[in-house]
C-alpha positions as CSV (number, residue, x, y, z in Angstrom):
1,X,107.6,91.9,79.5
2,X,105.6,94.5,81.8
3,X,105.1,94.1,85.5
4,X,102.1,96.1,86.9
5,X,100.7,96.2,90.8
6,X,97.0,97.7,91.0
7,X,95.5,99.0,93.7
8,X,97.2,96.4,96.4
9,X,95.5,96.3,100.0
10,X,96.6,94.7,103.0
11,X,94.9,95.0,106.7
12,X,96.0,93.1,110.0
13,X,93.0,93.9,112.2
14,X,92.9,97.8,112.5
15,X,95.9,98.4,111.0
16,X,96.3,99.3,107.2
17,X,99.6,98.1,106.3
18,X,99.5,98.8,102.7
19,X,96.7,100.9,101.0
20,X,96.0,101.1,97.4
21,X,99.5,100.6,96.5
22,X,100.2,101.2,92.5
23,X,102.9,100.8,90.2
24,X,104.4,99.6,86.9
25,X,107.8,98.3,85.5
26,X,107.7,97.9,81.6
27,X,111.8,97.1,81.0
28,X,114.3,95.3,82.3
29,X,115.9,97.6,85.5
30,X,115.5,98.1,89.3
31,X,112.2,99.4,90.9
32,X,113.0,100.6,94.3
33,X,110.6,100.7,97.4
34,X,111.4,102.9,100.2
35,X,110.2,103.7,103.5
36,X,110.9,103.3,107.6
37,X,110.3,100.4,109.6
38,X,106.9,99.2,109.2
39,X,105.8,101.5,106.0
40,X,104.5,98.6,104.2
41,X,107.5,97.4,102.1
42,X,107.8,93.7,103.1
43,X,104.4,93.2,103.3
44,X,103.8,94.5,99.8
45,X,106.4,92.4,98.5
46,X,105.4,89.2,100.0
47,X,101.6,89.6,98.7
48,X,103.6,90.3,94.8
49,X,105.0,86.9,96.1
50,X,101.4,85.3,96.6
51,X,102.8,84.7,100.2
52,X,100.4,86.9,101.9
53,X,97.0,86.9,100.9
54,X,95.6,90.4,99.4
55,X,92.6,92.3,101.1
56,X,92.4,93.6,97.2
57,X,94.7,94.7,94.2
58,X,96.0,92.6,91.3
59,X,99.7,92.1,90.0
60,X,99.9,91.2,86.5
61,X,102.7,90.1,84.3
62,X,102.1,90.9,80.9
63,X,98.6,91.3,81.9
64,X,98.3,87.9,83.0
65,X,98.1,87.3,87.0
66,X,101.3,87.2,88.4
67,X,102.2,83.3,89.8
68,X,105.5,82.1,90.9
69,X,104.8,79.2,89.8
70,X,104.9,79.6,85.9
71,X,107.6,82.8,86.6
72,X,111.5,82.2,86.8
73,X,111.7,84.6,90.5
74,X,114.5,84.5,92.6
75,X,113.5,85.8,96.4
76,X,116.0,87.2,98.9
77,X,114.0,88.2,102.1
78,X,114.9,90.8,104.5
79,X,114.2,88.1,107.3
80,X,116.7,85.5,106.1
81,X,115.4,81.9,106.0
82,X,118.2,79.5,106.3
83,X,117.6,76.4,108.1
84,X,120.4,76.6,110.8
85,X,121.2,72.9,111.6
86,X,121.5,71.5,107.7
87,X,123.9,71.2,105.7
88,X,124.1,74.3,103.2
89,X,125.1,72.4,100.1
90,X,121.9,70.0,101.2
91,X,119.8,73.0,101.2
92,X,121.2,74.5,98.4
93,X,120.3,71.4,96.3
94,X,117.0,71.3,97.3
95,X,116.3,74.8,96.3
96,X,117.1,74.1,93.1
97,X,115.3,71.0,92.8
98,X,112.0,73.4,93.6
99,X,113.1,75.2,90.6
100,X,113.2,72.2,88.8
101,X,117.2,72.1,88.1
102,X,118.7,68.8,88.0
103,X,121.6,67.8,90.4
104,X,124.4,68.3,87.8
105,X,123.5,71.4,86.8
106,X,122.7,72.9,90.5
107,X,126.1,71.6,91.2
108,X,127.3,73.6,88.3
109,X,125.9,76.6,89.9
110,X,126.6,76.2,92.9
111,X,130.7,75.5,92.3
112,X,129.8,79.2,90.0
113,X,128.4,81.1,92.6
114,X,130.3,79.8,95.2
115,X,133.4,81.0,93.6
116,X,132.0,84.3,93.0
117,X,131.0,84.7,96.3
118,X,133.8,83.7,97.8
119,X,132.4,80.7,100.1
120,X,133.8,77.4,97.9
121,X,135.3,76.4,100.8
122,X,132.5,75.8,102.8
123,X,130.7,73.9,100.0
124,X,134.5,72.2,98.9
125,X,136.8,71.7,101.9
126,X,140.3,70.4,101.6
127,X,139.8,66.8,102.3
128,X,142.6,65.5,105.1
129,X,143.9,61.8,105.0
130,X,142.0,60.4,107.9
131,X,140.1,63.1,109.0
132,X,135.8,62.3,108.5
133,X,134.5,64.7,106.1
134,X,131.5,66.7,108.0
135,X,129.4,69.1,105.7
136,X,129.5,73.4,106.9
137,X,126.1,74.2,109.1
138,X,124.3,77.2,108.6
139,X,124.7,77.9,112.0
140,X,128.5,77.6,111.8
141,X,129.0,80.5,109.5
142,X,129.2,84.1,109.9
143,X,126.0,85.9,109.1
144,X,127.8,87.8,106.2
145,X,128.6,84.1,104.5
146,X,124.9,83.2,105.5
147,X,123.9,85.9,103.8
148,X,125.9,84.9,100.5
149,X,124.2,81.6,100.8
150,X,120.6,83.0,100.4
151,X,121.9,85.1,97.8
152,X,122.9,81.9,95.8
153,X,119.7,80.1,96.7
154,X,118.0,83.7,94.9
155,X,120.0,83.5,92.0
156,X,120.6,79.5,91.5
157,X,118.0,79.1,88.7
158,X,119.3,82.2,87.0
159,X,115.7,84.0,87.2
160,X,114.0,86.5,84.8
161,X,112.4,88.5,87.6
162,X,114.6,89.2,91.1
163,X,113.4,90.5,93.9
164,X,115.9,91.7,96.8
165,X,114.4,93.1,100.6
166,X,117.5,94.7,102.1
167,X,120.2,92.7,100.5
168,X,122.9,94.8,101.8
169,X,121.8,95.2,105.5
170,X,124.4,94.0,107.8
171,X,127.0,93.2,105.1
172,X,130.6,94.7,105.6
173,X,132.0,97.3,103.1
174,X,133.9,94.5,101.5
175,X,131.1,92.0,101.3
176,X,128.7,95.2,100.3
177,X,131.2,96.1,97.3
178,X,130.9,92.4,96.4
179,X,127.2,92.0,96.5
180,X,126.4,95.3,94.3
181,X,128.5,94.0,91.7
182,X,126.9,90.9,91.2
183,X,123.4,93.0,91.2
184,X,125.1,94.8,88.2
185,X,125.7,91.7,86.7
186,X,122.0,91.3,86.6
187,X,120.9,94.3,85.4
188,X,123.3,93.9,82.9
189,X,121.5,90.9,81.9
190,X,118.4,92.7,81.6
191,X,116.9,91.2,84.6
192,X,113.3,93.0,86.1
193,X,114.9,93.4,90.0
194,X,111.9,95.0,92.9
195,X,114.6,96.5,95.7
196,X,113.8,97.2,98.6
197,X,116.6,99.3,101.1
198,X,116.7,102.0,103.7
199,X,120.5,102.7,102.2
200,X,119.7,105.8,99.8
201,X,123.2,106.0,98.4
202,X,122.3,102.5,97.2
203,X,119.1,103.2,95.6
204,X,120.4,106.4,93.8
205,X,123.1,103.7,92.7
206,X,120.8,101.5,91.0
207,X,117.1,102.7,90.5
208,X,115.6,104.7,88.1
209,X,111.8,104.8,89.4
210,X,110.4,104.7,93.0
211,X,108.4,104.3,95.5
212,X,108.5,105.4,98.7
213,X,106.1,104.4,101.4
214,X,104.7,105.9,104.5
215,X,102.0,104.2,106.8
216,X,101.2,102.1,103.8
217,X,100.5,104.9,101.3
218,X,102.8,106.0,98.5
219,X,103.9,109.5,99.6
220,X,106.6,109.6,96.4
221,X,106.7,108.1,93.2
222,X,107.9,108.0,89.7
223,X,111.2,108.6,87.6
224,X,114.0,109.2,90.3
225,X,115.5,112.3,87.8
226,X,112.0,113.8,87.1
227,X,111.3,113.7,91.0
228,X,114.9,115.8,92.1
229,X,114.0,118.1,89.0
230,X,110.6,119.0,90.0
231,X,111.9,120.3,93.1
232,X,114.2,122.3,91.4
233,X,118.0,123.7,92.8
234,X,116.9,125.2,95.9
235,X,120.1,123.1,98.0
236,X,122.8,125.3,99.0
237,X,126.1,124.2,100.4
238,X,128.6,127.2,101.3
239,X,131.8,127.9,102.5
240,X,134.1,131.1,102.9
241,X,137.2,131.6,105.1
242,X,135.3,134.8,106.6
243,X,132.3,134.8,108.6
244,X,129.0,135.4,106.5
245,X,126.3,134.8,108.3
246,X,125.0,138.5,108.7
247,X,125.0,138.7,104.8
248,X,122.7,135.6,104.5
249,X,120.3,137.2,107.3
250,X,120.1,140.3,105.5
251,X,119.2,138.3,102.2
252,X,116.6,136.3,104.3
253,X,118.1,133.1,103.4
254,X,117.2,129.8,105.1
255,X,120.3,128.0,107.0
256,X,119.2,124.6,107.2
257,X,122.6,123.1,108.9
258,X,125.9,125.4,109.9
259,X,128.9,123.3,110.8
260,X,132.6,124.4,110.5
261,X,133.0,122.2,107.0
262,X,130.2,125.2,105.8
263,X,126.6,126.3,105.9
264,X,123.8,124.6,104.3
265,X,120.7,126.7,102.8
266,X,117.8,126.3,101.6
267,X,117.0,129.0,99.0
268,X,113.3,130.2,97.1
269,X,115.4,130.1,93.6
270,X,118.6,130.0,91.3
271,X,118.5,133.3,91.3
272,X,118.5,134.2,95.2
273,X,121.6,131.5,95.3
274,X,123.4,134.2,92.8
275,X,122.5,137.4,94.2
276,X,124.3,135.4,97.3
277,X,127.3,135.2,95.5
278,X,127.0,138.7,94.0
279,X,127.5,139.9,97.7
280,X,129.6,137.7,98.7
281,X,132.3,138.7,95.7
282,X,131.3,142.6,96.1
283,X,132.4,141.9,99.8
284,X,135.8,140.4,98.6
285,X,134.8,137.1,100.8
286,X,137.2,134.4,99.8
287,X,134.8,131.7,98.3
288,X,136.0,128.2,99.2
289,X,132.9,126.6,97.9
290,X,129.6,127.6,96.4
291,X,127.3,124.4,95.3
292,X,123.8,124.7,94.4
293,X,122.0,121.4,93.8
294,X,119.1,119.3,93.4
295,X,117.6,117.2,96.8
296,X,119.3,114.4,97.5
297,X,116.9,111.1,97.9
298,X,117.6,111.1,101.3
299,X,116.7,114.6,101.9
300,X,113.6,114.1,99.9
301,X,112.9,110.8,101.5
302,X,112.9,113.0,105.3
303,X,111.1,115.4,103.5
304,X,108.2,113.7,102.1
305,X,108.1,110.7,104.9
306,X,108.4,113.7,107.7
307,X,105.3,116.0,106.3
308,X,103.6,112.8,105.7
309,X,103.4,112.1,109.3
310,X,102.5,115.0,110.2
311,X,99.8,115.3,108.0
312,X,98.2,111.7,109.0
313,X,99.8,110.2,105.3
314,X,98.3,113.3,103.2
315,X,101.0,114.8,102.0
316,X,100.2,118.1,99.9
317,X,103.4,119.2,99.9
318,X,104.0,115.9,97.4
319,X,101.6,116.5,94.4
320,X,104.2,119.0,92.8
321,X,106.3,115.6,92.4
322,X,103.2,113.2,91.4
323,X,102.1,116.1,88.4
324,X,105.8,116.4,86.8
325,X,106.1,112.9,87.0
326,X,102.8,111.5,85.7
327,X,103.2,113.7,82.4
């Protein structure tokens, strides 16, 4: 099964919210789109949807057009959609139903899920002798547990495609350990998942190709791996009990950040990073640390989203990335 998006448009009155947006997922895995507030993400996943209309642009599965109503797609939105004042095993069961589930086996599901999610309770209460049974609210649960409910509503009909907008915003470290573990469980059952997050550490968790966004145009995209490689080990982290800083102005060095936990640098090569620690052995400087890495997503995601803006969305500084990538 291959997923494809060509050439999307979208336009609210002078604004271009997404323009010419491309890509393609041909196995199983997590596709991850990135971007601030108001790059374009949501929209472009709602029009994948068929919930917004498309100024232009196709999205094909297997080269057939893409309908929800012939695909398997679980949906959790970044604006969560509960309705407040219903009972949430009601609306649980009616989900399903959309998805064409019977009643036994949505209650199946949901006794599953709610058990791995930790909210049985509200859907399975202790019953007490002469006390009237009244069925949990949406409104009467924390936003964390609401959240768990949508996520159950997403997953109920155990889809073959997933699509997640910010599924860990707002969640608690606990509730955010919980959630990623059941998005393993999916990729683990070779699921196609579109992610959507502004948490980096999260996307480097689970994606292997990107996207990331600005003003509606793809700045960034491609293999994750290929993108940090093609800008190569120019990241230096540093730290040495003496003071060095007048031997990194004599080399010319960049500092990007100096704090007392060490100095970060941004050097032209590998090998101005070990003519650095040439002088700093032949100076007998006690080395406490001495990394030289790759970019970080986040750091490329300022980077890239950063000379983008600046540039009015042409980004020159990117087509190193876009070459390496596209080979």
């Amino acid at each position: 099964m291959a997923f494809e998006v060509r050439h999307l448009q979208k336009k609210f009155g002078e604004k271009q919210a997404v323009e010419d947006l491309s890509f393609k997922l041909d196995n199983p895995g997590v596709y991850a789109l990135l971007g601030t507030n108001g790059a374009g993400k949501s929209t472009s996943i709602r029009m994948m949807l068929g919930i917004l209309s498309r100024d232009n642009g196709e999205v094909l599965l297997n080269g057939e057009n893409f309908d929800t109503r012939k695909v398997n797609v679980g949906y959790l939105a970044e604006e969560r959609g509960l309705y407040p004042k219903y009972p949430i095993m009601d609306q649980l069961l009616y989900f399903a139903s959309l998805k064409g589930l019977t009643a036994d086996v949505a209650m199946e599901r949901i006794k599953y899920w709610g058990e791995r999610l930790n909210v049985t309770e509200y859907f399975f209460p202790e019953r007490k002798p002469g006390k009237k049974f009244k069925p949990t609210l949406a409104d009467q649960m924390s936003k964390g547990n609401q959240q768990k409910i949508q996520l159950m509503a997403a997953l109920i009909s155990d889809p073959e495609f997933l699509i997640l907008d910010e599924p860990l915003s707002g969640l608690d470290p606990v509730n955010t350990d919980l959630f990623k573990s059941v998005i393993r469980e999916e990729i683990d059952k070779n699921k196609y998942i579109i992610m959507s997050s502004h948490q980096m550490p999260v996307i480097e968790e689970f994606c292997e190709d990107i996207t990331i966004l600005n003003r509606g145009k793809a700045v960034v995209q491609g293999n994750l791996n290929e993108i940090k490689k093609s800008y190569g080990r120019v990241n230096l982290f540093v730290k040495c009990d003496e003071d060095i800083s007048d031997t990194i102005s004599t080399l010319g060095i960049s500092v990007v950040n100096d704090t007392p936990a060490g100095i970060q640098l941004r050097v032209k090569d590998e090998s101005e990073a070990k003519n650095l620690l040439k002088q700093l052995s032949d100076a007998n400087k006690t080395i406490v640390r001495f990394e030289l890495r790759e970019p970080s997503l986040h750091e490329i995601f300022i980077e890239s989203v950063g000379e983008a803006a600046d540039d009015d969305g042409q980004n020159t500084g990117i087509n190193k990335v876009e070459d390496v990538v596209s080979e």
